[in-house]
N, CA, C and O atoms as a printed pandas DataFrame, in Angstrom:
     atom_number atom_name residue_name chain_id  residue_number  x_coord  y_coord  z_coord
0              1         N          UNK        A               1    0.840   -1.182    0.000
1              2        CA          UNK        A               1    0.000    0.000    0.000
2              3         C          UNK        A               1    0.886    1.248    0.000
3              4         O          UNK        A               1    1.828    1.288    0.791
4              5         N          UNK        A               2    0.604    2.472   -0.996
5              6        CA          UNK        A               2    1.593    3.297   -0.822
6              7         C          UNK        A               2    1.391    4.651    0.530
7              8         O          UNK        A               2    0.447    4.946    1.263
8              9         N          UNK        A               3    2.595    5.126    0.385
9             10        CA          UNK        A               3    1.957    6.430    1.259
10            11         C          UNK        A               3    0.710    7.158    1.309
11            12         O          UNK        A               3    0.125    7.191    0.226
12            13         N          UNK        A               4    0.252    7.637    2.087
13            14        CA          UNK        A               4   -1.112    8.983    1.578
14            15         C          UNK        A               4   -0.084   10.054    1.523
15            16         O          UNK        A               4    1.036    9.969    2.026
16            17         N          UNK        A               5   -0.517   10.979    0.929
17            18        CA          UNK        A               5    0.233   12.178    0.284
18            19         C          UNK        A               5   -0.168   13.361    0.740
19            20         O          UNK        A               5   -1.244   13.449    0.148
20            21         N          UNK        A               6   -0.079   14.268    1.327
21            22        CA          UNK        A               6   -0.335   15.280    2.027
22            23         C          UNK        A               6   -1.028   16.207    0.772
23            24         O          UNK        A               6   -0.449   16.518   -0.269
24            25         N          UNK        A               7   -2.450   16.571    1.158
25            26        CA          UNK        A               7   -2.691   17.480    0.173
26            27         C          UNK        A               7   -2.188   19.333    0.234
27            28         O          UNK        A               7   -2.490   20.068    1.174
28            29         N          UNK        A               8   -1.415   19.762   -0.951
29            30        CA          UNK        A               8   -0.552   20.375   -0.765
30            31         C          UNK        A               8   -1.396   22.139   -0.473
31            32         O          UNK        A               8   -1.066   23.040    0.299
32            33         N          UNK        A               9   -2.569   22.050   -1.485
33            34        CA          UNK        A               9   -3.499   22.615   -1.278
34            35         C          UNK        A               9   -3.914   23.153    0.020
35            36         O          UNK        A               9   -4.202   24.307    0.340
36            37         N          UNK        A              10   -3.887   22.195    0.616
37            38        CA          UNK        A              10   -4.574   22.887    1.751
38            39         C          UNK        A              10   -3.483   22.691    2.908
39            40         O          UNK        A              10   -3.858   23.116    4.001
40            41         N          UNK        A              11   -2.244   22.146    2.873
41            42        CA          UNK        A              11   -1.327   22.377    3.621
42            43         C          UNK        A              11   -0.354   24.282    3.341
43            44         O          UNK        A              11    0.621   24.713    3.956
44            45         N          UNK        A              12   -1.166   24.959    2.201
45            46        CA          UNK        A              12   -0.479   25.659    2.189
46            47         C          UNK        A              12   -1.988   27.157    2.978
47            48         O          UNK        A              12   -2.021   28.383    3.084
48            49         N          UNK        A              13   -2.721   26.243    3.238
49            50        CA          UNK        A              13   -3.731   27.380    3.840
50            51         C          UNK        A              13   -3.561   27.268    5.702
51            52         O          UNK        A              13   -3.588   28.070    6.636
52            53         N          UNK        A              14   -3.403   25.973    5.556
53            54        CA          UNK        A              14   -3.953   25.500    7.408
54            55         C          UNK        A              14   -2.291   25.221    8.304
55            56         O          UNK        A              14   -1.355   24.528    7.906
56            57         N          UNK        A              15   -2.370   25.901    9.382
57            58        CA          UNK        A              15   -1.512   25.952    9.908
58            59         C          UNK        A              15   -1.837   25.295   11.233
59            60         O          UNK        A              15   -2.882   25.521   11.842
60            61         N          UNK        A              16   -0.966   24.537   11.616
61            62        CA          UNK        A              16   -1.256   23.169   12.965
62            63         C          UNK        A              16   -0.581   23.934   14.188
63            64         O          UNK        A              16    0.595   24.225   13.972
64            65         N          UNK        A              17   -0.976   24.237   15.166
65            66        CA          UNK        A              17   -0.530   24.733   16.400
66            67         C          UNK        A              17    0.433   23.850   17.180
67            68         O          UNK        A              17    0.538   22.682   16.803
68            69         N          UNK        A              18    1.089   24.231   18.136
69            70        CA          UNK        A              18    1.931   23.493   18.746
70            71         C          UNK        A              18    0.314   22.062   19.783
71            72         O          UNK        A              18    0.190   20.838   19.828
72            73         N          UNK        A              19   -0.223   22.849   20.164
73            74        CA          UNK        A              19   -2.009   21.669   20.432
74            75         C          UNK        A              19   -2.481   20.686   19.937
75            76         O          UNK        A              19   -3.254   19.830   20.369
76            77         N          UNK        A              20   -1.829   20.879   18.703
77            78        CA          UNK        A              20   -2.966   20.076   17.488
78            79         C          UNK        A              20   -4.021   21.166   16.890
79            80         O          UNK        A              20   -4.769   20.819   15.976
80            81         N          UNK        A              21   -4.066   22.358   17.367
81            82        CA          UNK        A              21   -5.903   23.110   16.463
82            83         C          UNK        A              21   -5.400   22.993   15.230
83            84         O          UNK        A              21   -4.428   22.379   14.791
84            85         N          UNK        A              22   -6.438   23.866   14.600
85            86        CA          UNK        A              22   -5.605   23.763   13.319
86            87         C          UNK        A              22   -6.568   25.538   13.169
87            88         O          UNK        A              22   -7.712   25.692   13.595
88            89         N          UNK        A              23   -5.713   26.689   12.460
89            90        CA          UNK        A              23   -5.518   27.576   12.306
90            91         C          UNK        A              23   -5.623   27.623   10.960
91            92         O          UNK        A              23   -5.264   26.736   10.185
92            93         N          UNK        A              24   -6.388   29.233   10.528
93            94        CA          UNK        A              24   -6.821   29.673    9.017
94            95         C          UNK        A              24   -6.763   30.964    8.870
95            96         O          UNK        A              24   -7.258   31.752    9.676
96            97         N          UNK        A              25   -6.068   31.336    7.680
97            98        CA          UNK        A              25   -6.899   32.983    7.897
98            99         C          UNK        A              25   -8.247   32.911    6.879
99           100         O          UNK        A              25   -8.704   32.271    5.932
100          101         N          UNK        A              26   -8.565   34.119    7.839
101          102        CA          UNK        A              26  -10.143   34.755    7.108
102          103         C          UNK        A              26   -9.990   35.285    5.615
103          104         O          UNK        A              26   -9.307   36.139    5.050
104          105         N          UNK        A              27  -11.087   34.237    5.209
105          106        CA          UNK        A              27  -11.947   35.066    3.725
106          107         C          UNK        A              27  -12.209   36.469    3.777
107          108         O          UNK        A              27  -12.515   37.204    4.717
108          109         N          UNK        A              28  -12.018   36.684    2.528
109          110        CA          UNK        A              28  -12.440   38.059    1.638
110          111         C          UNK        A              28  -11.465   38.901    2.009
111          112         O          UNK        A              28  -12.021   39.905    2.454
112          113         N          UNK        A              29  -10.236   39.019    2.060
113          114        CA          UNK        A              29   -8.899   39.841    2.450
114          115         C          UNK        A              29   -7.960   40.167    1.339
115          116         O          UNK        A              29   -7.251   41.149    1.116
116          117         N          UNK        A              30   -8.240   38.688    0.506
117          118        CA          UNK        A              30   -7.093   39.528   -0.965
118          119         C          UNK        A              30   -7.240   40.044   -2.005
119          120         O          UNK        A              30   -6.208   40.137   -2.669
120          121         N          UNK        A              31   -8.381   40.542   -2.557
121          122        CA          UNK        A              31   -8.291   41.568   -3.459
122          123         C          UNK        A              31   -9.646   41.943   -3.591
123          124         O          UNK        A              31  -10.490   41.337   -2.931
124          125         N          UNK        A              32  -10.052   43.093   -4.549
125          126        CA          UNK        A              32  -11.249   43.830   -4.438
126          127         C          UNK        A              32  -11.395   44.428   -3.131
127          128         O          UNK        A              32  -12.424   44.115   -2.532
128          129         N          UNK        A              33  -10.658   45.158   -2.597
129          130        CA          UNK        A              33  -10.540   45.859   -1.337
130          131         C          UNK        A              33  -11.298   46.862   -1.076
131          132         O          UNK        A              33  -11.862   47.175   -0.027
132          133         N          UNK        A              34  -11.275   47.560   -2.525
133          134        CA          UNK        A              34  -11.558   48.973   -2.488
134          135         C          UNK        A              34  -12.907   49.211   -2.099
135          136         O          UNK        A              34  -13.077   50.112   -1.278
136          137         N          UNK        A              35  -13.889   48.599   -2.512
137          138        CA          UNK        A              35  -15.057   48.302   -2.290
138          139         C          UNK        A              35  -15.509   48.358   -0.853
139          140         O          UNK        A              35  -16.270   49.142   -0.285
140          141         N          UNK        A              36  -14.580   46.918   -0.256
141          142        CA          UNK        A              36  -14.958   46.951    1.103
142          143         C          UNK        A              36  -14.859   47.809    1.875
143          144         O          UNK        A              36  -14.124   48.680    1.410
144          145         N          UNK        A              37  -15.435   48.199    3.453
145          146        CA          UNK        A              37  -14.804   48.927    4.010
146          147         C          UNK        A              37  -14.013   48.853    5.190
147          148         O          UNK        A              37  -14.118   47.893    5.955
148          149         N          UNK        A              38  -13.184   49.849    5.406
149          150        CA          UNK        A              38  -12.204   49.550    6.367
150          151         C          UNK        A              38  -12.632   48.788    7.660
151          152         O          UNK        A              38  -12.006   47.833    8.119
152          153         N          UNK        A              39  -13.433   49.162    8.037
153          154        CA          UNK        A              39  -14.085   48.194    9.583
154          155         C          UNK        A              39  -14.277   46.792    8.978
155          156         O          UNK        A              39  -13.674   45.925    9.612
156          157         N          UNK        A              40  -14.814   46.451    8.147
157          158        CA          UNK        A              40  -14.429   45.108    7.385
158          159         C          UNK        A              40  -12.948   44.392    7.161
159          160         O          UNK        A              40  -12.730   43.224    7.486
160          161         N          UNK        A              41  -12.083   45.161    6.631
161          162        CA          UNK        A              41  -11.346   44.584    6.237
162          163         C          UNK        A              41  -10.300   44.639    7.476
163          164         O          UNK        A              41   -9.296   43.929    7.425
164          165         N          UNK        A              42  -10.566   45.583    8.719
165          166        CA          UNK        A              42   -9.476   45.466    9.769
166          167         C          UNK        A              42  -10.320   44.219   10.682
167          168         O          UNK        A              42   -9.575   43.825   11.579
168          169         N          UNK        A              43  -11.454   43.613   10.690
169          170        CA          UNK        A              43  -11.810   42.655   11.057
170          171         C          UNK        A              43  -11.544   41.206   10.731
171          172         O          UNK        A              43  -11.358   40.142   11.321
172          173         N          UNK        A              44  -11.616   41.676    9.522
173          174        CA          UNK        A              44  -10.464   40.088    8.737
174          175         C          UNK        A              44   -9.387   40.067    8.497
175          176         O          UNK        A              44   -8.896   39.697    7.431
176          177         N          UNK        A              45   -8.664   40.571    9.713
177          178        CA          UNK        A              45   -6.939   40.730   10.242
178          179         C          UNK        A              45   -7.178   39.222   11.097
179          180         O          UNK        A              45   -8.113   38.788   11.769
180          181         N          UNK        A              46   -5.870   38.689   10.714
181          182        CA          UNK        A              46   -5.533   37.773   11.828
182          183         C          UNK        A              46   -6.065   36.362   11.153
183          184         O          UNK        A              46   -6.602   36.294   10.048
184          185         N          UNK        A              47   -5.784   35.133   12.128
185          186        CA          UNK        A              47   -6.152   34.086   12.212
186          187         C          UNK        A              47   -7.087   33.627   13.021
187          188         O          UNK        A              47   -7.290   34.203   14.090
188          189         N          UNK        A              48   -7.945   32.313   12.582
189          190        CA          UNK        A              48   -9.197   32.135   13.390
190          191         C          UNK        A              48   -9.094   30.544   13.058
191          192         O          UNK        A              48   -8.573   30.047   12.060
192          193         N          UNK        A              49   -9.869   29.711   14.401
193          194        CA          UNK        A              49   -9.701   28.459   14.295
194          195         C          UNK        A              49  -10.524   27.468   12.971
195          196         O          UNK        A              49  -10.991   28.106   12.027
196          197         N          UNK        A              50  -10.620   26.384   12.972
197          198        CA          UNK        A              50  -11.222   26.026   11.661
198          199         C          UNK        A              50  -12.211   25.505   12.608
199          200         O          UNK        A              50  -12.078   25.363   13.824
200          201         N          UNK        A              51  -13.445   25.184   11.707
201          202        CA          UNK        A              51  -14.423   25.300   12.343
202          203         C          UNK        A              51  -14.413   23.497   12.687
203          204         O          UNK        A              51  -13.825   22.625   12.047
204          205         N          UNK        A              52  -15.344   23.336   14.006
205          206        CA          UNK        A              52  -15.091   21.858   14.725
206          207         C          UNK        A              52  -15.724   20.885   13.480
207          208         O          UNK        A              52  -15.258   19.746   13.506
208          209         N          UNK        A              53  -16.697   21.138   12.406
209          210        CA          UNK        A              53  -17.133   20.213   11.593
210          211         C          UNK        A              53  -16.219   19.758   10.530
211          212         O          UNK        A              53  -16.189   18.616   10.071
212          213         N          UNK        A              54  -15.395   20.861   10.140
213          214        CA          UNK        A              54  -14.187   20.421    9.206
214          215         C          UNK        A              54  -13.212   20.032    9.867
215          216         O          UNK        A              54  -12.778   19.060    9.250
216          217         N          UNK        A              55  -12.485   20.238   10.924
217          218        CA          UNK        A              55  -11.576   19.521   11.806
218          219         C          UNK        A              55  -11.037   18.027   10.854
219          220         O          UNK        A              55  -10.003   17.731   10.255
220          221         N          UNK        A              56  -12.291   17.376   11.096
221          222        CA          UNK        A              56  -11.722   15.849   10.819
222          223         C          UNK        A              56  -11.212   15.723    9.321
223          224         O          UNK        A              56  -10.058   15.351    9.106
224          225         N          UNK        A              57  -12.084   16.037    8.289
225          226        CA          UNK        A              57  -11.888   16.110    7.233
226          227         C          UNK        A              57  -10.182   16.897    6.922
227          228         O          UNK        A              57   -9.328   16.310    6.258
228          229         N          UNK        A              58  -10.002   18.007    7.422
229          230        CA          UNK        A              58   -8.831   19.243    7.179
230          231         C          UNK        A              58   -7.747   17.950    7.749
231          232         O          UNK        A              58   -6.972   17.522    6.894
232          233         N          UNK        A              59   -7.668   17.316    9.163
233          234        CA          UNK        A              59   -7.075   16.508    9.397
234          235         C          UNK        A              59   -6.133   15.276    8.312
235          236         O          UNK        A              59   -4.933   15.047    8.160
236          237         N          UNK        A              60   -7.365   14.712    7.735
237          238        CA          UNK        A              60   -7.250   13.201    6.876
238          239         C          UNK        A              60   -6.702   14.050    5.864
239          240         O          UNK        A              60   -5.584   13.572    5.675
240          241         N          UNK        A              61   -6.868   15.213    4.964
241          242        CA          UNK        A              61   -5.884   16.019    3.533
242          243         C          UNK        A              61   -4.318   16.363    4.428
243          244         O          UNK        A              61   -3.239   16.181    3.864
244          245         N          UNK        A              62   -4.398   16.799    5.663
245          246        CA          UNK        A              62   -3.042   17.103    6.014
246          247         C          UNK        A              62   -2.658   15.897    6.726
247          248         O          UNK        A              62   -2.282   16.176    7.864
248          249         N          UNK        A              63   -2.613   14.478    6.425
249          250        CA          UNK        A              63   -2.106   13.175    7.045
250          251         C          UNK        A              63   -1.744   13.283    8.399
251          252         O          UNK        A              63   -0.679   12.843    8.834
252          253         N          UNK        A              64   -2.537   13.818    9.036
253          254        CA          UNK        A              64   -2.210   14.147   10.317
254          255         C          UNK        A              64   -3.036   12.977   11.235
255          256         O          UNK        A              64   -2.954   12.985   12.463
């Protein structure tokens, strides 16, 4: 049976904490800015956890 293969995709979005969480940044931040407005877009600063229903799934793509 061969290896499972880390999907690269989404190893390049989700970031694994020293815990195990698993860490994302927020939608709607990279382009078409202008539009939005600033109280918007200083709200989707930062990182936020992944949500507990994808957990398992985000898990089994990052062979974790």
């Amino acid at each position: 049976m061969p290896k499972n293969k880390t999907h690269k995709g989404t190893a390049k979005r989700i970031r694994v904490t020293g815990k195990g969480k698993l860490k994302r940044e927020m939608t709607g931040r990279r382009h078409i800015l202008e539009k939005k407005s600033s109280k918007l877009t200083r709200r989707l600063e930062g990182t936020t956890d992944v949500s507990p229903n994808d957990e398992k799934r985000i898990k089994r793509l990052l062979g974790i």
